[in-house]
C-alpha positions as CSV (number, residue, x, y, z in Angstrom):
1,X,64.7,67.5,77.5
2,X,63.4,65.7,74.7
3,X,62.5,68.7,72.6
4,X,66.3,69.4,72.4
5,X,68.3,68.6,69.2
6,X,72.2,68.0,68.9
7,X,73.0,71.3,69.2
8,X,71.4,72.0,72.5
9,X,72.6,69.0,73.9
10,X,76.3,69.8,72.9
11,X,75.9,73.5,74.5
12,X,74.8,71.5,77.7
13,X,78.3,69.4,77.1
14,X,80.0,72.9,76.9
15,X,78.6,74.6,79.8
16,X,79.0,71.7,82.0
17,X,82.5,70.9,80.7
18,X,83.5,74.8,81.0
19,X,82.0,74.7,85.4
20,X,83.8,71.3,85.7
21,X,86.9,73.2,84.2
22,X,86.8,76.1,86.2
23,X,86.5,74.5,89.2
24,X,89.3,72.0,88.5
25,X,91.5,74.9,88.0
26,X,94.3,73.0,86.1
27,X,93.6,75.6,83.0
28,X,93.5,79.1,83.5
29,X,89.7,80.7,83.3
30,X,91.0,82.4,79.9
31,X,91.9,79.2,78.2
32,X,88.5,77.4,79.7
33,X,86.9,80.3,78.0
34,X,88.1,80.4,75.0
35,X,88.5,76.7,74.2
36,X,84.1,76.9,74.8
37,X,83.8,79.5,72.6
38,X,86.4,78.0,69.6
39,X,84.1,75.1,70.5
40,X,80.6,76.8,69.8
41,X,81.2,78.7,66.6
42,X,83.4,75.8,65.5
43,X,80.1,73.4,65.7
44,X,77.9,76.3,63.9
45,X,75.9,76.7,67.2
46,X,76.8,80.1,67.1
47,X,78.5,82.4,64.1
48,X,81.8,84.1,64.6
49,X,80.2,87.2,65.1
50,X,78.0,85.9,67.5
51,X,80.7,83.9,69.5
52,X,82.9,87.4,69.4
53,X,80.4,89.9,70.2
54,X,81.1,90.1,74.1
55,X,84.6,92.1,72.7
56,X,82.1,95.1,71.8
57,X,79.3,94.5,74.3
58,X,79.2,98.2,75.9
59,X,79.7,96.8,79.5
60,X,83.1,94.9,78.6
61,X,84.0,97.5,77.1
62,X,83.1,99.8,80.3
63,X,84.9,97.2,82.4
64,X,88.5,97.7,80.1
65,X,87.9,101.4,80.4
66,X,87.7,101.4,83.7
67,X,90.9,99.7,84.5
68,X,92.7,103.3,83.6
69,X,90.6,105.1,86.3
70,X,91.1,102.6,88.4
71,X,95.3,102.9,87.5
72,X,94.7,106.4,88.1
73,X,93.6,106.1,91.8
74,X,96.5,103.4,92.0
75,X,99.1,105.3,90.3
76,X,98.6,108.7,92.4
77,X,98.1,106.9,95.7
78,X,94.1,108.1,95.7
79,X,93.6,104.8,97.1
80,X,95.9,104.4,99.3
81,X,94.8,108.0,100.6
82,X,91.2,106.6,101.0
83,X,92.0,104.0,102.6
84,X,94.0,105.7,105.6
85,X,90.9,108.1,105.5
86,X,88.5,104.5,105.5
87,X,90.2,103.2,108.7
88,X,91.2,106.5,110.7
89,X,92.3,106.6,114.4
90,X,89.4,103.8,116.2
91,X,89.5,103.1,119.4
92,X,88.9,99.3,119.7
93,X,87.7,96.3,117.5
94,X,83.9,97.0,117.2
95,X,85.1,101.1,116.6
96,X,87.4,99.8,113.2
97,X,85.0,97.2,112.4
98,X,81.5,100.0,112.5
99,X,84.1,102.2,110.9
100,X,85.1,100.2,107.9
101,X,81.1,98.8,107.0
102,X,80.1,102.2,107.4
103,X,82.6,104.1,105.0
104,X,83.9,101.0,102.5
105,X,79.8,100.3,101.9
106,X,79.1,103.7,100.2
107,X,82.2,103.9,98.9
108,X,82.4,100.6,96.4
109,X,79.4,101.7,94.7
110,X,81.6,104.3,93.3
111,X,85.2,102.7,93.3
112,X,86.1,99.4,91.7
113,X,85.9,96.9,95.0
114,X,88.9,95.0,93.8
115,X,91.3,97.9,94.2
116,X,89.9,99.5,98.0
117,X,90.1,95.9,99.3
118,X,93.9,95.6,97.8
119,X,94.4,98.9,99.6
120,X,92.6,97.8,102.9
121,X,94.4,95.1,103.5
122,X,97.4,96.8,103.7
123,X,96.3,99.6,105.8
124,X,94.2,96.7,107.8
125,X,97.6,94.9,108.5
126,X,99.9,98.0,109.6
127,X,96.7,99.6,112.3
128,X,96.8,95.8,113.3
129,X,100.2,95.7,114.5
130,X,100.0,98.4,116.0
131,X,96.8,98.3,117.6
132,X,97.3,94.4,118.9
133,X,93.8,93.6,116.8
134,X,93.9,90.6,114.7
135,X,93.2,91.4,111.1
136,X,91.0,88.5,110.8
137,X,88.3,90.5,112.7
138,X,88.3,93.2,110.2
139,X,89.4,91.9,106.8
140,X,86.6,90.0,106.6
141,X,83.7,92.2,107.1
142,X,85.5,95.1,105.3
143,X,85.6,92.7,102.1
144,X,81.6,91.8,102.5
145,X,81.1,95.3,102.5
146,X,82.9,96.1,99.4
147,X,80.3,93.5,98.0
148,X,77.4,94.8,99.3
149,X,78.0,98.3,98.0
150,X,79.4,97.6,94.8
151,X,75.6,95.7,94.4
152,X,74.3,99.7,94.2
153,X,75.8,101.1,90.9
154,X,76.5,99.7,88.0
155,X,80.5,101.0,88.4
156,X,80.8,99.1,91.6
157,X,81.1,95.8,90.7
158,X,81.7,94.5,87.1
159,X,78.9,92.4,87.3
160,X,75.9,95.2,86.7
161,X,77.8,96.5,84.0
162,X,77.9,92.9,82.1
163,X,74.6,92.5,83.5
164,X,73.7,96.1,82.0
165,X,75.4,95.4,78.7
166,X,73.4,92.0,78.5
167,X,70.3,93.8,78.7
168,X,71.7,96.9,75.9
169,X,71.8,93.6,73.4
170,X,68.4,92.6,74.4
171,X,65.5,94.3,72.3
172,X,62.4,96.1,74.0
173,X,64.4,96.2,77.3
174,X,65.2,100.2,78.5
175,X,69.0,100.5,79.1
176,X,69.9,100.4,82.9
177,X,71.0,103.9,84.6
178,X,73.5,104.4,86.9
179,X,71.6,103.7,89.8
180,X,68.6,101.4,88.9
181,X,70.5,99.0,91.4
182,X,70.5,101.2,94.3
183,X,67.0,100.4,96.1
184,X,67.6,96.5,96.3
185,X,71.3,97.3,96.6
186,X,71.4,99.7,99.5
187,X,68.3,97.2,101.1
188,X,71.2,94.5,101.0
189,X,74.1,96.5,102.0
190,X,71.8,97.7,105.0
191,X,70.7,94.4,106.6
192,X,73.9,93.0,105.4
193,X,75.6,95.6,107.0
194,X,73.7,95.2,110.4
195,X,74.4,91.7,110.4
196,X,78.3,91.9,110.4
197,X,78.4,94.6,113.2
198,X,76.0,92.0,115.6
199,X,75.8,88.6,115.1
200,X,78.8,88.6,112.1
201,X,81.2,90.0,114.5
202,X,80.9,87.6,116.9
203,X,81.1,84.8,114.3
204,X,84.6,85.9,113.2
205,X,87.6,83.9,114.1
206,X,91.0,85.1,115.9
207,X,93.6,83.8,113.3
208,X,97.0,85.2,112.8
209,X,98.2,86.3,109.2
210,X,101.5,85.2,107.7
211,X,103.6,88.3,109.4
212,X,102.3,87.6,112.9
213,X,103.4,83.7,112.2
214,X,106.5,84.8,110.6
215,X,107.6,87.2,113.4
216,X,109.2,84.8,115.7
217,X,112.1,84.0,113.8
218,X,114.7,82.7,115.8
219,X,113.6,78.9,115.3
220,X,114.0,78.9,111.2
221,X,116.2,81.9,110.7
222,X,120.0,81.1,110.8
223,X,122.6,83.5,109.9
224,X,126.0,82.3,109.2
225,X,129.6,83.9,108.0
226,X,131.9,82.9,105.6
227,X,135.6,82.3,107.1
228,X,138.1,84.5,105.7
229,X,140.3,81.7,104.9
230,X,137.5,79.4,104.7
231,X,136.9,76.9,101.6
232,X,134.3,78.7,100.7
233,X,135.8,81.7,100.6
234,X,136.3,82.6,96.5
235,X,133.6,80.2,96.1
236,X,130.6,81.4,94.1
237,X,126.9,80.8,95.8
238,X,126.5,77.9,93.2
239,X,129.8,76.6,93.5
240,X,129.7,76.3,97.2
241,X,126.1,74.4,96.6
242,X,124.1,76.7,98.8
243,X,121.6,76.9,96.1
244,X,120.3,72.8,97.0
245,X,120.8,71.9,100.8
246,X,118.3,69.6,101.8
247,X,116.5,71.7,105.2
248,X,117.4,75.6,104.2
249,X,117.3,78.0,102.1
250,X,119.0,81.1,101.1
251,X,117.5,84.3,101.2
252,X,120.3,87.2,101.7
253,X,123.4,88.5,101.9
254,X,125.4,91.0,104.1
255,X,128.3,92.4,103.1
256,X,130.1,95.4,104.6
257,X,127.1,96.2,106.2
258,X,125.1,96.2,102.4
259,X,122.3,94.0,102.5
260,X,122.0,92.0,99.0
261,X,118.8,89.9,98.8
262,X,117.8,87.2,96.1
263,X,121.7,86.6,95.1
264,X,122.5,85.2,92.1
265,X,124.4,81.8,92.3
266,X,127.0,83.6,90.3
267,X,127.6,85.4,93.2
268,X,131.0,85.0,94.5
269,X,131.7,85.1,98.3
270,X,134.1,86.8,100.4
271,X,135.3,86.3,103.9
272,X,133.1,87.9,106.2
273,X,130.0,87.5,104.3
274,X,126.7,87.3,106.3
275,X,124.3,84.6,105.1
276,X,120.6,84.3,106.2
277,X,119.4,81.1,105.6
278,X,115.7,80.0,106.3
279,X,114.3,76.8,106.8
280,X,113.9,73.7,109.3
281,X,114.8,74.0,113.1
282,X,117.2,71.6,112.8
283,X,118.8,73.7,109.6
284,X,121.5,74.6,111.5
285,X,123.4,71.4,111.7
286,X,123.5,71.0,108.1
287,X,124.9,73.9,107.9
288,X,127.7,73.8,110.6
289,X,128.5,70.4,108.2
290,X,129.6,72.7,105.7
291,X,133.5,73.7,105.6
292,X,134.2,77.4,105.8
293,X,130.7,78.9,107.7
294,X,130.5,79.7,110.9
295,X,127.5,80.4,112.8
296,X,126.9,84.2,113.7
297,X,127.6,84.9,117.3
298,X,125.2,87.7,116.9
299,X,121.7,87.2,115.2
300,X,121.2,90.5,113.6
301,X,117.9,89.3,110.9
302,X,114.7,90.7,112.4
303,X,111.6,90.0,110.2
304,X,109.3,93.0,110.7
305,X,112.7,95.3,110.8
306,X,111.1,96.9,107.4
307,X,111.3,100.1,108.0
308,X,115.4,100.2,107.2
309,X,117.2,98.5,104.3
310,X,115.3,95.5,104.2
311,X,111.8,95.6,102.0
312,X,109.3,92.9,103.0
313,X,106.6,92.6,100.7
314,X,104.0,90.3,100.7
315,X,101.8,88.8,98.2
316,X,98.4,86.1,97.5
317,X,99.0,84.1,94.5
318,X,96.4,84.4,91.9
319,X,95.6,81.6,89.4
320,X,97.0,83.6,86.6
321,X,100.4,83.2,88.4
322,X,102.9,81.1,86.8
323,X,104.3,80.0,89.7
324,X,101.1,78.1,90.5
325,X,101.5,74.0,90.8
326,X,105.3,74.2,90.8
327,X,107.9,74.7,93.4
328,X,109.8,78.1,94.0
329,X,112.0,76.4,92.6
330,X,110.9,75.0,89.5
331,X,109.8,78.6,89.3
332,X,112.6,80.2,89.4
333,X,111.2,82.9,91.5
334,X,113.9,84.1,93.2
335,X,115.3,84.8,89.6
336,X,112.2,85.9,87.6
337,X,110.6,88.7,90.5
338,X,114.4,88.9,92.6
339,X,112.5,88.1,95.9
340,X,113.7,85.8,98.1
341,X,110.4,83.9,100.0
342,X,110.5,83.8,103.7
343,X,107.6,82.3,104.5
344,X,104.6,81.0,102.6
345,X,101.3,80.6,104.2
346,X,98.2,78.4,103.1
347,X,94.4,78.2,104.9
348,X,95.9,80.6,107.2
349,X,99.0,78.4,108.6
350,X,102.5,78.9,107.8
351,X,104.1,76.3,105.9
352,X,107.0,74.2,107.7
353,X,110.3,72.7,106.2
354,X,112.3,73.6,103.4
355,X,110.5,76.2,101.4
356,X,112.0,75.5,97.9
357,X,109.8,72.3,98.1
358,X,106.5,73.7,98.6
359,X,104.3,73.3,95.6
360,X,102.6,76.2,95.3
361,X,98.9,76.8,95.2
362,X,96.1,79.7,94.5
363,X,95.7,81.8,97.7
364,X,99.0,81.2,99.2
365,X,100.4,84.4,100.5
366,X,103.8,84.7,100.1
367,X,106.0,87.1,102.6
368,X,109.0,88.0,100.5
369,X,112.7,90.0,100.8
370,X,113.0,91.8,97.8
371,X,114.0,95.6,96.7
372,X,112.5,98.7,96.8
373,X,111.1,98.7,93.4
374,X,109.2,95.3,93.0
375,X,105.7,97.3,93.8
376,X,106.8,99.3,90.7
377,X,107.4,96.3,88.8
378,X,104.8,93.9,89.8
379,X,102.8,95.6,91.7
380,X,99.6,95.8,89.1
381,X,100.4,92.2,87.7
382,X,97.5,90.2,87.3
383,X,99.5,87.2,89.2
384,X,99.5,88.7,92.6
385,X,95.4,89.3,94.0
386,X,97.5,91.3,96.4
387,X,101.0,93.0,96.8
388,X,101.4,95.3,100.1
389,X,104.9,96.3,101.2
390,X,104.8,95.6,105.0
391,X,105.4,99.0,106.5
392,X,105.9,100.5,103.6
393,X,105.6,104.3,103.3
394,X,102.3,106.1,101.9
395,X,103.0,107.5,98.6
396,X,100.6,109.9,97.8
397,X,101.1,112.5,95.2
398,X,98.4,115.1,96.6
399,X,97.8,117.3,93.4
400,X,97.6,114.1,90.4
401,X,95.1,112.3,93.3
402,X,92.7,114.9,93.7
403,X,92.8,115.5,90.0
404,X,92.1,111.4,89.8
405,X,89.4,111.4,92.4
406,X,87.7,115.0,90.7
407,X,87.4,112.9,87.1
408,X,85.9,109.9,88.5
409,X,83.5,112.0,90.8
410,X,82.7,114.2,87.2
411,X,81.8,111.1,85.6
412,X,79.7,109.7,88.0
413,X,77.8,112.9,87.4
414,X,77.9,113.3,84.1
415,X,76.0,109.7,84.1
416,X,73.9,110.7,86.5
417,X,72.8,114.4,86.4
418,X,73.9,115.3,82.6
419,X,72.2,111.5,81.7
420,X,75.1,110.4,79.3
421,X,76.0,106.8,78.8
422,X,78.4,105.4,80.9
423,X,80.9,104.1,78.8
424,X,80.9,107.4,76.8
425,X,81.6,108.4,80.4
426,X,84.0,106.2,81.1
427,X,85.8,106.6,78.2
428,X,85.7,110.4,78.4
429,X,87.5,110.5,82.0
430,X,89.9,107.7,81.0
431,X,91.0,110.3,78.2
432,X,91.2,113.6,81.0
433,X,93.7,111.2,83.8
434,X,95.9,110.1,80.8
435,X,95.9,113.8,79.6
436,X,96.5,115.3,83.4
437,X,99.4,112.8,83.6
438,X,97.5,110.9,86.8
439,X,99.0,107.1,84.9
440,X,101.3,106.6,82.5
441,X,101.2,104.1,79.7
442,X,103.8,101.8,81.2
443,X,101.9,101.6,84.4
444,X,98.2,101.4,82.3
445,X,100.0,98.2,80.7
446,X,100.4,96.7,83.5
447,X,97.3,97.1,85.5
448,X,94.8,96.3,82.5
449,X,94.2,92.7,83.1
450,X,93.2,91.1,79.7
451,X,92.8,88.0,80.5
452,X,89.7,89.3,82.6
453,X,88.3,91.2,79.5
454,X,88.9,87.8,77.6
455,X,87.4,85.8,80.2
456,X,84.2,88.1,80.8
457,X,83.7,88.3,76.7
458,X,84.1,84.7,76.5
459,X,81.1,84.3,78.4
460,X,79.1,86.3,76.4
461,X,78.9,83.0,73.8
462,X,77.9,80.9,76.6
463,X,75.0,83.4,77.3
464,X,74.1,83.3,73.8
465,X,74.5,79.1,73.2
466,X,72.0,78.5,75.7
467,X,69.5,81.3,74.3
468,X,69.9,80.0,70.7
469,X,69.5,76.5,71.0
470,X,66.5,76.8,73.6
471,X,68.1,75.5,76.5
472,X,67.7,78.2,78.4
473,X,63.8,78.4,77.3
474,X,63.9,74.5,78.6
475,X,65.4,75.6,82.0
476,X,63.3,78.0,82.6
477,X,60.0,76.3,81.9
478,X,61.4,73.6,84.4
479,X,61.9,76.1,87.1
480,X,58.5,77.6,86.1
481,X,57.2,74.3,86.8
482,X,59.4,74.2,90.0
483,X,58.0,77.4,91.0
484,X,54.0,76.6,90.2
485,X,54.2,79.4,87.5
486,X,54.2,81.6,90.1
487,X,56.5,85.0,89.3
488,X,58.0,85.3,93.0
489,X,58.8,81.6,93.5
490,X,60.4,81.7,90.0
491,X,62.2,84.5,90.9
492,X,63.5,83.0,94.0
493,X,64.5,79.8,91.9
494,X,66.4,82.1,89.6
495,X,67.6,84.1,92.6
496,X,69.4,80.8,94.1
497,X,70.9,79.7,91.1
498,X,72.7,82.6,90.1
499,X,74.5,82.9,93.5
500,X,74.9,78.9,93.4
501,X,77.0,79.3,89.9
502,X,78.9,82.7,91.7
503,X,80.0,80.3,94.7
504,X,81.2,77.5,92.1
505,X,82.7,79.6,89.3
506,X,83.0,83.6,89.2
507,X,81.0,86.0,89.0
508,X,80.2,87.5,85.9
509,X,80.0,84.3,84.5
510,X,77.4,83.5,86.7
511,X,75.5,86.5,85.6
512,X,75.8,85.5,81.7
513,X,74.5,82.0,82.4
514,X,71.6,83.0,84.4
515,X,70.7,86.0,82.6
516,X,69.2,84.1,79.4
517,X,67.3,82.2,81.4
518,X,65.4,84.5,83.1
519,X,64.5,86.5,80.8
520,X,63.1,83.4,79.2
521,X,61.4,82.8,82.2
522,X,59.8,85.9,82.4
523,X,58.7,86.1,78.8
524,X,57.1,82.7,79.3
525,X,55.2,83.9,82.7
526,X,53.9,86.9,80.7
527,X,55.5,89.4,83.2
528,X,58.5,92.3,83.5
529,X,61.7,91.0,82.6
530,X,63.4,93.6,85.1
531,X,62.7,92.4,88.0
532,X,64.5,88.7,87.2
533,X,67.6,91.5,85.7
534,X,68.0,92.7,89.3
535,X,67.9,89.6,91.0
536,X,70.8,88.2,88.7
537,X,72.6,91.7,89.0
538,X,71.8,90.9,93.1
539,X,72.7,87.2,93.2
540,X,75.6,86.9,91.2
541,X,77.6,89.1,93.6
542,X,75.9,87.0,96.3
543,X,79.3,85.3,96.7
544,X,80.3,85.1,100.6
545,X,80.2,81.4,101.3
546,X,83.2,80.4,99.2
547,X,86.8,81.7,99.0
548,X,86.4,81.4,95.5
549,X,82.9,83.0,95.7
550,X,84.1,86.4,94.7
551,X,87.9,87.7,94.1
552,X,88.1,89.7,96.9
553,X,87.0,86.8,99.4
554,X,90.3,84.9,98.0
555,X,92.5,88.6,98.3
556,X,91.8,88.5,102.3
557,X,92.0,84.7,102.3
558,X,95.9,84.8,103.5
559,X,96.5,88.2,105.0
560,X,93.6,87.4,107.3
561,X,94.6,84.0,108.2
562,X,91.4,82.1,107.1
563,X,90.4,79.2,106.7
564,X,87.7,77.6,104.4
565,X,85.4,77.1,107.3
566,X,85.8,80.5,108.3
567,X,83.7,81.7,105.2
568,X,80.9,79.1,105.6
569,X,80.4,80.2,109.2
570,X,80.5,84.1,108.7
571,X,79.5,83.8,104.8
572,X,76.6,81.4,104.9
573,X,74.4,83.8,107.2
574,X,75.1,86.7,105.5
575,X,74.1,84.9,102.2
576,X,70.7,84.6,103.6
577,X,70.0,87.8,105.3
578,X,70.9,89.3,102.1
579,X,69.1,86.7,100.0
580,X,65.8,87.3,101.7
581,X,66.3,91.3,102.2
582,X,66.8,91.5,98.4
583,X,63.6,89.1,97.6
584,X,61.6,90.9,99.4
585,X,62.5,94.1,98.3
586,X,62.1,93.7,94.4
587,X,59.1,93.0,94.1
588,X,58.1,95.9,95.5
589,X,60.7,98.2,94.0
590,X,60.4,96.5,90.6
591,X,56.7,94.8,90.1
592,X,56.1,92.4,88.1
């Protein structure tokens, strides 16, 4: 450490300061990202072009492409077609959970994993309810096969096509091909893969998800009427202060047999009015305090009734949700997405008391009254990981899907067969589903999450810090002396680390940390650079031990119930079989 000067100590200062960020989470990733890189270029470790060049690297550039095929699949209901196709008609637990690792594994190396686990879960939940199987026995080891088989291709997970872009920038290195990942990744999804249907399955827990807690709703759901000659009667919502009582809260009206849900406090009430007020137990005698309601002599509010008037949606909270460390109120939720919150669920337990005083957190899933269009509205919002509607019906336009699914299968061969670059590719079949009408720009606006592209691009200064002022050079000599100078042992060092920085932080970031250093660690040992590019590729989706390991761990986090614990026990197993398949394997598939 003594060889480093001022600036390589201030790029540890920002690397460190950036993790310790992250994992605070009081900052968004974008802002963490971008206060580093204003940091960097600001102290001359790095030019502005240097500091900026992620915003052109040819795999962040992939990645934004991508998000209009991957709007395309949403858009048309492709995905939601898959997925019914995914889960089928099985006849038991072990017959949905061999299903799902069998079909979902293949199938991620080709589709985004973000969006077939968002259309999963859904599917997941309805065969659940009707089947009587938890979904925390399948969410789980459908999302860790997502994982494993978006480790195959370079379009399966975002982080072989940063990792592939990294290498594009790096001089003497052959650009990656679409499936230079697939030995070590299909070696991974395969052992992976056994492990979940034998000794993973019988690690899973039985949890319930926020529906199945929410069902049972006589003991928090109270439904009242407004006398006709009632004080209240004339009054509007606000007026009558139904908008702060201490143990309840407000979630619809009925009137004339037209249900109204998320009313404004403008509202004004009439005589006969239905209200359905959720909170406490004990809500009830607050409410019978009030002069002019009644209770309901009949208790007509039935949660899971969603396939009539009422639209229950339900959502996980992402950290790029505004709503995140402040109440529903100080949110003004019910106002900003008109959705009135039912229940709220955190580390798979449903939240008790007053709901309008629940601070809410990252991962909290939210089971919501709203309208028939939220979906529409929010559905592709960057502040929701996920956003089913419970029961909802398929919608699936048959001719623009097929269209969808024909470009993306066209570009994989194109990349493939024909040998043309990906992101000329990519681009290409973004061009032919905005031609064919498969997404429209409104809906492309919405599902193109930017502060992703910021965050990934970002990361590329980080990447670059540590090669320029020969910190990375310095790690990698320590882990070369670690190792013995031995190639295998240093690659298992590097290994290790990279899925240690995907369990703290994300992902890709992971991947731009780790990737200067070992090809510094390579070029000091005198051997291939490639095989140290895979095991980054490899270990930087590694992320099953942590919710926050990998985005789709945190999307089945409340629909399945779980609980941190739950991803240690299943996760931390799976981590290894995967982490020695894949050291074995490159060696031999990639020599040194």
């Amino acid at each position: 450490m003594a060889g480093l000067d001022w600036q390589g100590w201030l790029t540890i200062g920002v690397v460190l300061a950036t993790l310790a960020l992250l994992l605070w989470e009081r900052f968004s990733p974008d802002k963490v990202l971008i206060g580093a890189t204003v940091v960097l270029a600001g102290s001359g470790i790095l030019g502005v072009r240097q500091a900026l060049a992620g915003f052109w690297n040819p795999g962040v550039l992939t990645v934004a492409v991508l998000f209009v095929l991957v709007a395309a699949l949403k858009s048309t209901g492709a995905i939601r077609w898959i997925g019914d196709w995914v889960l089928g008609r099985p006849r038991g637990e072990f017959a949905a959970q061999a299903r799902l690792v069998a079909i979902t594994s293949p199938l991620s190396a080709f589709v985004n994993n973000t969006p077939i686990v968002a259309m999963l879960t859904s599917a997941i939940e309805h065969w659940s309810r009707r089947s009587g199987v938890a979904p925390s026995k399948l969410l789980l080891p459908m999302n860790y096969a997502t994982i494993l088989g978006g480790m195959c291709t370079l379009v399966g997970t975002s982080t072989n096509l940063i990792v592939a872009g990294l290498v594009h920038q790096q001089p003497g290195m052959p650009a990656l091909r679409m499936f230079d990942p697939l030995g070590v990744g299909a070696v991974a999804a395969v052992a992976g893969g056994i492990y979940l249907l034998t000794v993973g399955r019988w690690l899973l827990p039985l949890r319930r998800s926020a529906l199945q807690q929410a069902t049972e709703t006589r003991e928090y759901v109270v439904e009242m009427l407004v006398e006709d000659a009632g004080a209240m009667a004339g009054m509007t919502i606000g007026q009558a202060g139904l908008r702060g009582l201490a143990g309840s809260y407000l979630v619809e009206l009925v009137r004339n047999g037209e249900l109204h849900a998320a009313v404004s406090p403008e509202e004004a009430l009439r005589g006969g009015d239905r209200l359905v007020f959720v909170g406490a137990t004990d809500a009830v005698r607050e409410l019978r305090r009030l002069s002019g309601l009644r209770p309901a002599t009949e208790q007509l509010f039935k949660i899971d009734d969603a396939g009539g008037r009422r639209t229950l949606v339900e959502v996980v909270l992402s950290a790029y949700s505004p709503a995140i460390g402040k109440t529903l109120v100080e949110a003004t939720f019910r106002s900003r997405y008109n959705a009135a919150v039912i229940a709220v669920a955190r580390h798979g337990t449903r939240l008790h008391g007053k709901l309008g005083d629940v601070v809410l957190q990252v991962g909290d899933t939210l089971l919501m009254e709203t309208d028939a269009k939220f979906l529409r509205r929010y559905g592709n919002r960057a502040e929701f990981l996920v956003s089913n509607e419970i029961d909802g019906a398929a919608r699936v336009d048959r001719p623009r899907a097929l269209v969808a699914l024909g470009v993306v299968a066209a570009m994989i061969v194109a990349n493939t067969v024909l040998g043309v670059d990906i992101l000329l590719s990519a681009v290409a079949a973004a061009a032919l589903v905005l031609l064919a009408g498969c997404v429209h720009v409104a809906e492309l606006r919405r599902s193109l999450d930017l502060r992703l592209i910021v965050v990934i691009a970002c990361s590329f200064a980080l990447g670059a810090a540590l090669d320029r002022s020969g910190v990375a050079a310095l790690v990698a000599a320590h882990l070369m002396g670690w190792a013995g100078s031995d190639p295998f042992w240093t690659l298992v060092l590097v290994y290790v680390a990279a899925v240690a920085f995907t369990e703290l932080v994300t992902n890709n970031a992971a991947a731009v940390l780790m990737f200067p250093i070992a090809v510094s660690a390579a070029t000091q040992l005198g051997v291939q650079p490639m095989p140290f590019v895979i095991a980054i590729m490899m270990g930087a989706s590694a992320g099953f031990i942590t919710p926050i390991g990998y985005q789709t761990n945190l999307m089945v986090y409340g629909p399945g119930g779980y609980r941190f614990s739950d991803y240690v026990r299943v996760g931390l197993p799976l981590s290894l079989v995967v982490g020695v398949s894949v050291l074995l394997a490159i060696p031999r598939l990639w020599p040194f």
